[in-house]
C-alpha positions in Angstrom: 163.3 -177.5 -78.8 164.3 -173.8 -79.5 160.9 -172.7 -80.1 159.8 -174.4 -76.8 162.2 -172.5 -74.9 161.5 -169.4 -76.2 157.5 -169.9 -75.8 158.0 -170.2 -71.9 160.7 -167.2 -71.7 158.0 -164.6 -74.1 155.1 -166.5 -71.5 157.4 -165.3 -68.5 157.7 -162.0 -69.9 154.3 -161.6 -70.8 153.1 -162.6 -66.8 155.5 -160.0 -65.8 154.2 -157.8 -67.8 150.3 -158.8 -66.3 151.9 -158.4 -63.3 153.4 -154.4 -63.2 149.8 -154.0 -64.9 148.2 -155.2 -61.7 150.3 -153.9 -59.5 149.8 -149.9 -60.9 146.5 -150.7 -61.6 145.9 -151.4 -57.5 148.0 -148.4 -56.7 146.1 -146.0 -58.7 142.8 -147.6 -57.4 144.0 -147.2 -53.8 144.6 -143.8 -54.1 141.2 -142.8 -55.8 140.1 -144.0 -52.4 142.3 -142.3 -50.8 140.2 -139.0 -52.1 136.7 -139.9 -52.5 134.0 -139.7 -49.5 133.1 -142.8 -47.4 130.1 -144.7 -48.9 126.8 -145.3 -47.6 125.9 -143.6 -44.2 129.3 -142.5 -43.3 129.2 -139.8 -45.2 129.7 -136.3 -43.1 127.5 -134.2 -44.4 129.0 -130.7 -44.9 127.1 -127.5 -44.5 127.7 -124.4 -46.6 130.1 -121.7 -45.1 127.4 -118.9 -43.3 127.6 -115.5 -44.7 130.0 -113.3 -42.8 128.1 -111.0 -40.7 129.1 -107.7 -42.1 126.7 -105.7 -39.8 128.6 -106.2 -36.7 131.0 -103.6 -36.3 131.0 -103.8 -32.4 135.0 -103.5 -32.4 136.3 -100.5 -33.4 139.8 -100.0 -34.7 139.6 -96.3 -35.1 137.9 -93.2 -33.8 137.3 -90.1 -35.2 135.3 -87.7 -33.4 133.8 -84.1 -35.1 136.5 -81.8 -35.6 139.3 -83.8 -35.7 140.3 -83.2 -39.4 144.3 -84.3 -38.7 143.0 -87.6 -37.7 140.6 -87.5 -40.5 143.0 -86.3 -43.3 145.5 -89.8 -41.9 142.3 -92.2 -42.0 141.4 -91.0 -45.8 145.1 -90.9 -46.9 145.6 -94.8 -45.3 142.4 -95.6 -47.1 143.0 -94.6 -50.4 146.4 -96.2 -50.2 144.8 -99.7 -49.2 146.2 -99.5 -45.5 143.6 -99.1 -44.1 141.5 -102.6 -45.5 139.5 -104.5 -42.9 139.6 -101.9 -40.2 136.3 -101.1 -38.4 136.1 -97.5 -37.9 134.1 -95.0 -36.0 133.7 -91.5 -37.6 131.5 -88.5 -36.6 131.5 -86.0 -39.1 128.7 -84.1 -42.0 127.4 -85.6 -44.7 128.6 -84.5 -48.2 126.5 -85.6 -51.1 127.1 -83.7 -53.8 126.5 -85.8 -56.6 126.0 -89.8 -56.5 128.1 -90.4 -54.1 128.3 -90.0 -49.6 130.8 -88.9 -48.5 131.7 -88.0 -44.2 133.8 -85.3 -44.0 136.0 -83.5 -41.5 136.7 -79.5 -41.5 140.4 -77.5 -40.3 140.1 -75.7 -37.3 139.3 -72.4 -39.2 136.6 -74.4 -42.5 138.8 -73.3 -44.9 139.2 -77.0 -45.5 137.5 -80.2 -45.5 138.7 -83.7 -46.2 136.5 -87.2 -46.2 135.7 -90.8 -47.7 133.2 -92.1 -49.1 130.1 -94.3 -47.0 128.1 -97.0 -48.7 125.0 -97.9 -46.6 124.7 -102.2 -47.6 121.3 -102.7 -49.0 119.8 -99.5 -48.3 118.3 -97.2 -51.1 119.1 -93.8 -52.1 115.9 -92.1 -50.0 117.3 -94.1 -46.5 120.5 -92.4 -46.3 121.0 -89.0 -44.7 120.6 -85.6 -46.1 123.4 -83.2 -47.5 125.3 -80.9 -44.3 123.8 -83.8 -41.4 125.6 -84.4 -38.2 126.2 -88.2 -38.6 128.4 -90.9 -36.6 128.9 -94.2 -39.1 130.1 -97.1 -38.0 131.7 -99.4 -40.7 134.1 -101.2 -42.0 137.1 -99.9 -44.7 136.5 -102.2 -47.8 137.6 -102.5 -51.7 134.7 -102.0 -53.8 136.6 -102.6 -56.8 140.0 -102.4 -57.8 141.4 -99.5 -56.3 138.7 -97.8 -54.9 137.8 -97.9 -51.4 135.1 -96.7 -49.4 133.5 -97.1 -45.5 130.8 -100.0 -45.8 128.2 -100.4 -43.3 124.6 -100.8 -42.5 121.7 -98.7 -41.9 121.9 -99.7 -38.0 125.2 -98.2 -37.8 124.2 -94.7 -39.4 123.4 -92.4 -36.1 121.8 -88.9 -37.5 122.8 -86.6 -34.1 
């Protein structure tokens, strides 16, 4: 008789035990759900993210006409301490190029000193930008070319040779 009652108490147990199974088992399958897409033709389909349009610097943050090297001498020093990041900015000045690199540049009322930042014309090679000493007006936007290091970005639309 003892072994009889014991059978049905360890079959009790066990159908409890079937039972938790099922139940976290139908939770965890209800959640998966929960995440995955509809089937069939509910599907939504999902088109990729468009480029941001980096060539449409229509709305400028900051001017800076020729000869204003104060203004000049603020934009470079909030650019190269990373305050300056995302703003579109308008800046008529000469072109330096005295190595690799383009720089627009601002001189003091008197040329005893100049100040600027370096341009980088998106896509364009080295024979589309302009020359050494031109009058230019760039249009771009202050970006972080790498860590640290910030330049004007812009396009070759946005480069006006006066």
């Amino acid at each position: 008789m003892a072994k009889t009652k014991n059978a049905g108490l360890y079959a009790s147990i066990a159908l409890a035990v079937v039972a938790v199974i099922v139940v976290i088992v139908g939770i965890v399958i209800m959640n998966n759900n929960k995440n995955t897409e509809p089937a069939g033709d509910e599907y939504e389909i999902i088109e990729p993210a468009e480029p941001e349009d980096t060539s449409n610097y229509e709305t400028v943050d900051e001017i800076i006409e020729l000869g204003d090297y104060d203004g000049m001498k603020e934009l470079s020093k909030a650019i190269q301490n990373g305050e300056a990041t995302g703003k579109i900015v308008q800046i008529t000045g000469k072109v330096s190029h005295p190595m690799t690199s383009y720089s627009i540049v601002q001189e003091n009322a008197d040329g005893t000193e100049k100040i600027g930042t370096q341009f980088v014309i998106e896509g364009a090679e080295e024979s589309d930008y302009p020359q050494d000493e031109d009058l230019i007006t760039i249009t771009g936007e202050v970006v972080e070319k790498e860590s640290l290091y910030f330049v004007i970005q812009t396009t070759p639309e946005y480069i006006k040779i006066q």
